[in-house]
C-alpha positions in Angstrom: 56.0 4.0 190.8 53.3 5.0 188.6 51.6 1.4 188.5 51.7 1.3 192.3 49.9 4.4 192.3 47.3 3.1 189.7 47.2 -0.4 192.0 46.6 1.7 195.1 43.7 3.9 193.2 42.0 1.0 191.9 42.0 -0.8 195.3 40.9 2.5 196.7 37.9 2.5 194.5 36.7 -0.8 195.0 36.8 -0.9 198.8 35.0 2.4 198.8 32.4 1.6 196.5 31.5 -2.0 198.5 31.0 0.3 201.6 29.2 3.4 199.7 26.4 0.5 198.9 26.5 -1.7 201.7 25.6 1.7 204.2 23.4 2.9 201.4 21.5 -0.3 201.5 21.5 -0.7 205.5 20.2 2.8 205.9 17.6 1.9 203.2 16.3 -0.9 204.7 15.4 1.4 208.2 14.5 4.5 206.5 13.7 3.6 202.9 15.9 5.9 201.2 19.2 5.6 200.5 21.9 8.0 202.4 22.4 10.0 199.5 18.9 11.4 198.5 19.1 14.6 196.3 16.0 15.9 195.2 14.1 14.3 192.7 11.8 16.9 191.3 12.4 20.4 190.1 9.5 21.2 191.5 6.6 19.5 193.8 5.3 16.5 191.1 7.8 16.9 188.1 10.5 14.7 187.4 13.7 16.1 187.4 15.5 15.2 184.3 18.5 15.2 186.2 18.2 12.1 188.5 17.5 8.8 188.1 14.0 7.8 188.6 13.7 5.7 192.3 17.4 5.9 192.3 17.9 9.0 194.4 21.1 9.7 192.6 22.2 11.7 189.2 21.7 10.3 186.1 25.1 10.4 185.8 26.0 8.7 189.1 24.0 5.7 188.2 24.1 2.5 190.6 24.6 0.3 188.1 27.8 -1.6 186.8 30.6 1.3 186.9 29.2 4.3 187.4 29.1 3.0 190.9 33.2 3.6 190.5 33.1 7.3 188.8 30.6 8.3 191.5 33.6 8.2 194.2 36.2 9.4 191.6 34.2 12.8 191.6 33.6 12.6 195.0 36.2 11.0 196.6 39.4 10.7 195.0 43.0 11.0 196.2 44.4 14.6 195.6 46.9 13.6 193.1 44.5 12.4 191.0 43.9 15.1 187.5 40.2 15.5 188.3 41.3 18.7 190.4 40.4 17.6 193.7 36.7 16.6 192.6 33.1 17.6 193.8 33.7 18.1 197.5 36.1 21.0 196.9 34.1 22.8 194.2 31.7 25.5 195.7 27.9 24.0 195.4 26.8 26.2 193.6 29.3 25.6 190.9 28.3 22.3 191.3 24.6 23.2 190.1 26.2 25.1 186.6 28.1 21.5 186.2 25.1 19.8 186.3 22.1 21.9 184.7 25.0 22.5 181.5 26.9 19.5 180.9 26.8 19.6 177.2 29.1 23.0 177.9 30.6 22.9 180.9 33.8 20.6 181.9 35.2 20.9 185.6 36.0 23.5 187.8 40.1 23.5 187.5 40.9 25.6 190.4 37.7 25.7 192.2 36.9 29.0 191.6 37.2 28.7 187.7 34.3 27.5 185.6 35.8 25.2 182.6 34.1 25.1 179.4 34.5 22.6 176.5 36.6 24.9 174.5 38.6 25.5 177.3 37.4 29.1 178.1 37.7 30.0 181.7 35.4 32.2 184.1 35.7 33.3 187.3 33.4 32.0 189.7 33.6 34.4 192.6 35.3 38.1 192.2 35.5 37.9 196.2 33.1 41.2 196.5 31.1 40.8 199.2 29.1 43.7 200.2 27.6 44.2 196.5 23.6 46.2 197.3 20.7 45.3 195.0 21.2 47.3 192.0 25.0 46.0 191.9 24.2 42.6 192.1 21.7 43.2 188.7 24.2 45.4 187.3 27.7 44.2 187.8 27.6 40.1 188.9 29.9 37.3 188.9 28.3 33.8 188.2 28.2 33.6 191.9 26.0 35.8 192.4 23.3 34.5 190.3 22.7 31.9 193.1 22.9 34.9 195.6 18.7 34.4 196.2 17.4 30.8 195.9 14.5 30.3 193.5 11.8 28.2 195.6 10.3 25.7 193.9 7.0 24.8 193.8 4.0 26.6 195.3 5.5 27.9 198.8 7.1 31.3 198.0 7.4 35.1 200.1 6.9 37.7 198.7 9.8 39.9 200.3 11.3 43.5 199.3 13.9 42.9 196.5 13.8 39.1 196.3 13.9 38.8 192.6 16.0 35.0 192.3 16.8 34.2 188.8 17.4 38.0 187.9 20.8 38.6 188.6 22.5 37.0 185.2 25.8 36.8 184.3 25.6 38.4 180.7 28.7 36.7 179.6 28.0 33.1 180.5 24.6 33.3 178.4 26.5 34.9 175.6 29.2 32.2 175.3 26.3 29.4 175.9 23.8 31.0 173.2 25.3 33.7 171.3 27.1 37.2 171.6 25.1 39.2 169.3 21.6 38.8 167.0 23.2 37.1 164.2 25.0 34.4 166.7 22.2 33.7 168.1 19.7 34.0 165.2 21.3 31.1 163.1 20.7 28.8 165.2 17.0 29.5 166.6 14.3 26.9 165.4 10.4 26.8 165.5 8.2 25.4 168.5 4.3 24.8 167.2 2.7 26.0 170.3 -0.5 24.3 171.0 -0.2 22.9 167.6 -3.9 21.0 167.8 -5.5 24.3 168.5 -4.0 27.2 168.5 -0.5 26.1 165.8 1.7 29.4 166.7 4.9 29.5 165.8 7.8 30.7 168.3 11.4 30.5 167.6 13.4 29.5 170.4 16.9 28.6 170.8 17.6 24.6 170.4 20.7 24.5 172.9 20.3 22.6 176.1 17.3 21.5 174.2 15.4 24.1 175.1 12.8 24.2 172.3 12.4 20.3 173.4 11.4 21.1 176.4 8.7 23.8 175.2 8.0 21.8 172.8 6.8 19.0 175.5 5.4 22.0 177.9 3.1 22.9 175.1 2.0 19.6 174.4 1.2 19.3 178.0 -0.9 22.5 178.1 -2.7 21.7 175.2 -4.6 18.7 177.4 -5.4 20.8 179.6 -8.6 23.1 177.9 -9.4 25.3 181.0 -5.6 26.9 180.7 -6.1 27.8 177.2 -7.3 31.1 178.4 -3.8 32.0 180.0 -1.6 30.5 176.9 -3.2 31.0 173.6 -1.6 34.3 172.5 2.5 34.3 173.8 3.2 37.5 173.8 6.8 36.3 172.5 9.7 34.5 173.4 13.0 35.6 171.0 13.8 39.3 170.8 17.0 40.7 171.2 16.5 43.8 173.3 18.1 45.3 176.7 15.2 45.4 179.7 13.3 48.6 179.5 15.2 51.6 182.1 18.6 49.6 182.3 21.6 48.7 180.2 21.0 44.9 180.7 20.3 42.2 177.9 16.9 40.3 178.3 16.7 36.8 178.6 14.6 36.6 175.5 17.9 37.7 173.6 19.2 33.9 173.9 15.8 32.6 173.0 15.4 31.2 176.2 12.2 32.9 177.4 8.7 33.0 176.7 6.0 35.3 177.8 2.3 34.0 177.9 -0.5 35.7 177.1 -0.1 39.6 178.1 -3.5 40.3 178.1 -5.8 39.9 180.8 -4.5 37.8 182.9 -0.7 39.1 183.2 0.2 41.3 186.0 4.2 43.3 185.9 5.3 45.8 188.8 5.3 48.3 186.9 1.8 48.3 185.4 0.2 48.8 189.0 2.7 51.3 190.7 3.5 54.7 190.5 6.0 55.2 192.9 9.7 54.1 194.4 10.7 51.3 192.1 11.7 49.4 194.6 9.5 49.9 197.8 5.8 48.9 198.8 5.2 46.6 196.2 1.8 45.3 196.1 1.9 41.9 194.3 -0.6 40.5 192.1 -1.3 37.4 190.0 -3.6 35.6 188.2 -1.7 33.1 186.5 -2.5 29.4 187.9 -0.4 27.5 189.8 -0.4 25.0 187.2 0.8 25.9 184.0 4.1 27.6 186.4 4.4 23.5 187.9 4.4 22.5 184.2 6.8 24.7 183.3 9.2 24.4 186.3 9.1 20.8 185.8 11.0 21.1 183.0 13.6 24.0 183.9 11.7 27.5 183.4 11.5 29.9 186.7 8.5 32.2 186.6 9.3 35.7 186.7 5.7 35.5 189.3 8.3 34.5 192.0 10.0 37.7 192.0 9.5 40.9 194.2 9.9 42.9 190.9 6.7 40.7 189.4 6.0 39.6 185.7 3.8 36.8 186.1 3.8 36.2 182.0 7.7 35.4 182.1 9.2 32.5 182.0 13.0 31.8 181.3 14.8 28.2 181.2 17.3 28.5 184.3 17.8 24.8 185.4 20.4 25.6 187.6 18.6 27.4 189.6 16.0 24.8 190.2 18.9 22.2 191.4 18.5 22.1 195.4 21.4 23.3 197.3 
């Protein structure tokens, strides 16, 4: 019984993969892209680090040899198989934490459960569905991190409460980076911003290879002498500390964030008004457009985006910067 099963998988497979890339290649030929075309960019010129270059797939559902075969056994597979019913059953958005954190993250057993390596489980969605503003900063599920999308790229509106890439769900960053100072602490390394001119050290966290990645945006910035002016005194990037007014850990806590220079270019919300915290915002910024493109390309959202402005910030959220 067993090895008719595995016969009738493997035959499965194989027909389904001849026809995935004989449509792919027939709508190619009258479009020129394949049927399957995620986004390729994080944001409008960057690569994403995600996908295969040209490919229009993930890196980790190459074309070539079997990875052609694994693609459909995520995607596809028969409902017996272990894989717990695969991609098309898991909410997208849990498809996006899968992807931005595979170095962590393992499955999503019952389709509402995040898996981790360890074999920690989280609930996705706690089924609340009328949470207001402050709730969804104050109390979220790792749903709700994806409850505003984060728009990539220059095109944003500038709308009452639209703050996407706020709303975290303390305890997924805590088991990724740390619980506490001294978790986090032992593992931070040093970044040489603009080492060829400026040579500042800033300790950043090196999971998900997140000092990498600043490491490379800095090395980009420093080619670029007219930006200087914006980057060459970061106001900081680890500090363990809750947000000032509210009982929430900061993002620089995990050593994930990085403010820019504070001074004079920054502009925060709360700097430039006096009343309602949350009404008649005016925004401002003068940060240019690209040193955020740089830094989106490889994972940060800028906190410029955000009704509740910081246009210093930025924080490596890659999940966020995976299209829906």
């Amino acid at each position: 019984m067993q090895m008719k099963k595995k016969l009738i998988t493997y035959c499965w497979l194989l027909c389904s993969s001849l026809i995935f890339i004989f449509l792919s290649f027939a709508a190619g030929s009258q479009s020129g892209h394949h049927i399957l075309n995620p986004p390729s960019t994080f944001a409008s010129g960057g690569q994403n680090p995600f996908y295969k270059k040209g490919s229009g797939l993930p890196k980790i559902f190459h074309w070539e040899g079997l990875d052609t075969l694994f693609f459909f056994v995520f995607l596809r597979e028969p409902s017996w198989l272990k894989t717990g019913g695969g991609f098309r059953h898991i909410p997208v958005d849990l498809q996006r934490l899968l992807i931005a954190y595979p170095d962590h993250l393992v499955n999503a057993g019952e389709h509402n459960t995040l898996i981790w390596k360890d074999g920690t489980r989280m609930t996705f969605d706690d089924g609340i569905t009328s949470k207001d503003f402050e709730t969804l900063l104050n109390e979220p599920d790792l749903e709700d991190m994806f409850h505003m999308e984060y728009p990539p790229g220059k095109d944003f509106v500038f709308q009452e409460n639209f703050d996407p890439g706020r709303i975290r769900f303390e305890p997924f960053f805590k088991k990724m980076y740390g619980r506490n100072p001294r978790e986090v602490e032992k593992k931070l390394v040093p970044v040489r911003w603009l080492p060829k001119t400026v040579n500042k050290i800033l300790m950043v966290t090196p999971v998900n290879g997140v000092d990498k990645k600043l490491q490379a945006i800095s090395d980009q910035l420093e080619k670029i002498p007219h930006l200087h002016q914006y980057i060459d005194n970061p106001a900081g990037t680890y500090h363990w500390r809750k947000i000032s007014g509210t009982g929430r850990l900061s993002p620089h806590c995990f050593g994930i964030a990085i403010d820019i220079n504070a001074k004079p270019y920054a502009d925060y919300w709360k700097w430039s008004h006096t009343g309602k915290k949350n009404k008649n915002l005016k925004y401002r910024n003068r940060i240019p457009w690209e040193i955020v493109e740089i830094f989106e390309t490889h994972g940060f959202i800028w906190g410029g985006k955000w009704y509740h402005y910081d246009t210093m910030h930025f924080e490596y959220r890659p999940e966020l910067l995976i299209r829906r």
